[in-house]
C-alpha positions as CSV (number, residue, x, y, z in Angstrom):
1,X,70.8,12.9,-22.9
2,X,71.2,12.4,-19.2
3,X,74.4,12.1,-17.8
4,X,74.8,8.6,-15.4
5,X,77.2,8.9,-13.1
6,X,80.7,6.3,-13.0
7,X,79.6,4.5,-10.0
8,X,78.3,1.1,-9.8
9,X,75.6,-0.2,-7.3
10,X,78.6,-2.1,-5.0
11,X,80.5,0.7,-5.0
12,X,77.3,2.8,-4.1
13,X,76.2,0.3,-1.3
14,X,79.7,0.4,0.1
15,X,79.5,4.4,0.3
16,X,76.4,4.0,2.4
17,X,78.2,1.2,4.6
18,X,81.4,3.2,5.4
19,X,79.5,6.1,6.2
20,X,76.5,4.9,8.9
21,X,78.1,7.3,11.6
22,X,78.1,10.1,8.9
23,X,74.0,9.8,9.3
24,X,74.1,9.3,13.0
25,X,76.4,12.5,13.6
26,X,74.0,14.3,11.0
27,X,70.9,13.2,13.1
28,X,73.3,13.8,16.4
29,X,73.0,18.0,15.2
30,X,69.5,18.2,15.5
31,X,68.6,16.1,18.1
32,X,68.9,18.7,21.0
33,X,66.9,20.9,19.4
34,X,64.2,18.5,18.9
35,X,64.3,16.2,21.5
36,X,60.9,17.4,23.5
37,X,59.0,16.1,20.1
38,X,60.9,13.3,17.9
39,X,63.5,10.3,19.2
40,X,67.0,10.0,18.5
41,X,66.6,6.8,16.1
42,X,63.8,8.3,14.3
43,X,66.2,11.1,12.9
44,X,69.1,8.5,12.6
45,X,66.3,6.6,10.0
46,X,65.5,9.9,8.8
47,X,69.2,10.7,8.0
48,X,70.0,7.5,7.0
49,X,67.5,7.7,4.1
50,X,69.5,10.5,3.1
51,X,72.6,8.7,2.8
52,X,71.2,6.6,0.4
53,X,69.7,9.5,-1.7
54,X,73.8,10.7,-1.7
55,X,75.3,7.5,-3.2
56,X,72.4,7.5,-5.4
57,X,73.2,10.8,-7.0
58,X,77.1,10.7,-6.1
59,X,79.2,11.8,-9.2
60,X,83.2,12.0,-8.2
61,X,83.5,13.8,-11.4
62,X,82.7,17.0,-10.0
63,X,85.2,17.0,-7.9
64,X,83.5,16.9,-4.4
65,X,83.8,14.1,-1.7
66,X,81.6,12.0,-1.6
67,X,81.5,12.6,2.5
68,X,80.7,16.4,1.9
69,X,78.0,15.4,-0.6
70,X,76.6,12.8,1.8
71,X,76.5,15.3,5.0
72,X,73.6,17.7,2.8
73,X,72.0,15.5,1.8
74,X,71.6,13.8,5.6
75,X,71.2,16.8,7.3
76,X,68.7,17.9,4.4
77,X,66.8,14.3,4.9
78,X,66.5,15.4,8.7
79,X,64.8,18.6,8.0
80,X,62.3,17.8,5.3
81,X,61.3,15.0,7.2
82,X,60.3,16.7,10.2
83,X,58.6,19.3,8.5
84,X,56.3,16.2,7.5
85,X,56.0,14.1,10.3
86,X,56.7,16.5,13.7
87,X,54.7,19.4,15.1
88,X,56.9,21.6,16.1
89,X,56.6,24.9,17.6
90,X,56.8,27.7,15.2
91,X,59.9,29.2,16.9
92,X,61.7,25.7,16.7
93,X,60.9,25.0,13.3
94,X,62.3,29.0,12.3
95,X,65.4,28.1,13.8
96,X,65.2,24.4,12.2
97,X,64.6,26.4,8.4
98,X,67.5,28.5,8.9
99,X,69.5,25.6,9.5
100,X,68.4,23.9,6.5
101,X,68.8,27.3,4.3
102,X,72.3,27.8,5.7
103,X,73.5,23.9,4.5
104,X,71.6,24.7,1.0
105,X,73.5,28.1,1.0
106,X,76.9,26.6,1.6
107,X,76.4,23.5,-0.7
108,X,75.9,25.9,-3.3
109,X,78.9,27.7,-2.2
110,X,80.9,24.6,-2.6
111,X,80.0,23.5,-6.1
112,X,81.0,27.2,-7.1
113,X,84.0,26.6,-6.3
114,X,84.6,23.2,-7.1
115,X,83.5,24.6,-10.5
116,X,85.9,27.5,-10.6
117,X,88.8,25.3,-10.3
118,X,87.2,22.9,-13.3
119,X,87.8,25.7,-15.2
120,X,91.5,26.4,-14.3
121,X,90.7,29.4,-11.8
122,X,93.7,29.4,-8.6
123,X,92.1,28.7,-5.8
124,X,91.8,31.6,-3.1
125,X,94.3,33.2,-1.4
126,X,94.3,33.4,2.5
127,X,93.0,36.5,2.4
128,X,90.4,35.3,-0.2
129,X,89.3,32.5,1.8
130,X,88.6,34.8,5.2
131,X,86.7,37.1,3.1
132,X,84.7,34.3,1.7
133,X,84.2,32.8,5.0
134,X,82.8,36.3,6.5
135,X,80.7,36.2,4.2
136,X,79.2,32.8,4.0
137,X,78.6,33.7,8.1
138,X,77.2,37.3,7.2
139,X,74.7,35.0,4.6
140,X,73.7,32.8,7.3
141,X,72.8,35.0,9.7
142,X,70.5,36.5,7.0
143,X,69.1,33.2,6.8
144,X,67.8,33.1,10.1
145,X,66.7,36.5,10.0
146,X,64.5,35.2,7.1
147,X,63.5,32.5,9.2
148,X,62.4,35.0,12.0
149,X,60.6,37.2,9.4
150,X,58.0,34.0,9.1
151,X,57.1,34.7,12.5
152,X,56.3,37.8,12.3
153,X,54.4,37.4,9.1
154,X,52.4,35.0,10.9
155,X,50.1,35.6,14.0
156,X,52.0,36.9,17.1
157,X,52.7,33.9,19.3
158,X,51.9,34.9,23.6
159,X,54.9,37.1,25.3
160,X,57.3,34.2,26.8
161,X,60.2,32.1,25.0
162,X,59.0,33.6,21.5
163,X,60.1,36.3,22.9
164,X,63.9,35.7,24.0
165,X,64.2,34.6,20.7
166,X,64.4,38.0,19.3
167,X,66.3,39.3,22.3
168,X,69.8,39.5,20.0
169,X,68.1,41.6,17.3
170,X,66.0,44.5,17.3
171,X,63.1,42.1,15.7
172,X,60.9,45.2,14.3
173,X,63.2,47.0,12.7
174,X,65.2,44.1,11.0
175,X,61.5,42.8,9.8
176,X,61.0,45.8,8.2
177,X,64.4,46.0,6.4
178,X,64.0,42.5,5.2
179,X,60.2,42.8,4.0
180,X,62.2,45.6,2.2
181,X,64.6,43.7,0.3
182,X,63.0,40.8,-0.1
183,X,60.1,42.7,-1.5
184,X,63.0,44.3,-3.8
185,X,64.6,40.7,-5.5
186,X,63.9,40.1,-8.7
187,X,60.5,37.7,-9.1
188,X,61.5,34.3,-9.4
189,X,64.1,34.7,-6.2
190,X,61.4,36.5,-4.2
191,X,59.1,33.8,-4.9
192,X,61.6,30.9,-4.3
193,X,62.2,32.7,-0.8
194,X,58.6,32.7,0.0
195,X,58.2,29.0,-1.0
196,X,61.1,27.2,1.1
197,X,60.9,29.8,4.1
198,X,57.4,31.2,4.2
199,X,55.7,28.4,3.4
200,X,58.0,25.7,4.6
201,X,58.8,23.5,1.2
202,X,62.3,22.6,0.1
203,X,63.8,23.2,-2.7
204,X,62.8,20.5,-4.7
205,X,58.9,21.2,-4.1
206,X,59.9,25.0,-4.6
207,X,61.4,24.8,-7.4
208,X,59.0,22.3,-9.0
209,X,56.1,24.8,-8.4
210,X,58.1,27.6,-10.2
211,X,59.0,25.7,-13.2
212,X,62.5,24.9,-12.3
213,X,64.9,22.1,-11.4
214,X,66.2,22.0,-8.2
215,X,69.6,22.7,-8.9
216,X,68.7,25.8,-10.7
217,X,66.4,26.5,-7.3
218,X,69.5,26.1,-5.5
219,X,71.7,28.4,-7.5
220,X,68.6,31.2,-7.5
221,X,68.7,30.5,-3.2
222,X,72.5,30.9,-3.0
223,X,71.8,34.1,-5.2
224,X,68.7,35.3,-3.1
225,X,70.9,35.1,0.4
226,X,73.6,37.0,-1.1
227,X,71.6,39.5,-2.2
228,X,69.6,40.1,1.1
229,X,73.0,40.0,2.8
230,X,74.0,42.9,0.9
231,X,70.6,44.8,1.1
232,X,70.3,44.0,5.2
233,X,74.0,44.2,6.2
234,X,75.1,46.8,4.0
235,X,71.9,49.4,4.0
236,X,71.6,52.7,6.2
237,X,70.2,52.6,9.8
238,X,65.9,52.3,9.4
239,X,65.0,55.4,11.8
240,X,61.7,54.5,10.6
């Protein structure tokens, strides 16, 4: 039987009220980034869609605020709907997936340890929470060298702002180490990978197409990161 969350529709339509400029400030992130292709209020709509997808699915018995819940889920609205209404550069919309990967990622992160304390586990020392907070950046930036990876695996764009994108990286050597791991994860992660950064769908759609919901997609993501943080961050030097 499906569980139905404890809130009624008032209470849901007064989340989305008190939290309008949670949508805006959501739509405010990407805007800059975007601007050259998409307006301002289109992403506020965009976002604010989201908003209502949060109350909709809001459960306060799992212990996360609702304003926490909400921000994904705007920031996730944002994303997937540009990938379906704007034609965007490659190189933008790279940087726009590892932004969307990096929310997912730290979602994830957050109903962990939401979860942990259900359970009675203490919650983490200071030293605990730096570590997990190197971490969760050391994931990210694997994200957007996953994001980069789909522009190499696509054809070469011409030498010019492509190009100081990579300029922080050695971009041939850190492809080659991530075709690596991500060529090493177990199948179902390898595929999800492919699916929401390769081919652009989130983790609904993802998910959907490999037989799974979309919060087991999310766990297998969270897992995927971790795992190509390790394998990238941690492995030797590639003197290939």
């Amino acid at each position: 039987m499906r569980y139905v969350p404890s809130v009624d529709d008032r209470e849901r339509a007064r989340l989305v009220e008190d939290n309008v400029e949670l949508a805006r400030k959501a739509a405010g992130v990407i805007y800059p980034r975007v601007r050259a292709h998409v307006s301002f209020e289109e992403l506020v709509s965009l976002a604010n869609a989201g908003l209502a997808e949060a109350a909709a699915r809001f459960d306060p018995d799992r212990g996360v605020a609702f304003t926490s819940f909400a921000w994904y889920r705007c920031y996730g609205a944002v994303l997937d709907g540009l990938r379906r209404a704007a034609s965007l550069p490659r190189r933008e919309w790279a940087k726009l997936v590892a932004l969307r990967g990096a929310a997912e990622y730290l979602e994830q992160r957050a109903e962990r340890e939401v979860g942990a304390r259900a359970t009675g586990a203490p919650p983490p020392d200071a030293r605990e929470a730096l570590l997990a907070i190197r971490n969760a950046l050391a994931a990210i930036k694997t994200i957007y060298m996953t994001s980069l990876e789909t522009l190499v695996d696509q054809e070469a764009e011409p030498p010019g702002p492509a190009q100081e994108l990579a300029e922080d990286i050695d971009t041939l050597r850190m492809s080659r180490r991530i075709r690596r791991a991500i060529g090493a994860l177990p199948d179902k992660e390898r595929e999800l990978l492919k699916k929401h950064y390769f081919e652009g769908k989130d983790l609904d759609e993802a998910g959907s197409e490999l037989g799974i919901s979309k919060s087991w997609a999310s766990r297998l993501h969270a897992r995927a990161v971790e795992r190509l943080r390790e394998a990238v961050g941690g492995g030797e030097e590639d003197t290939a």
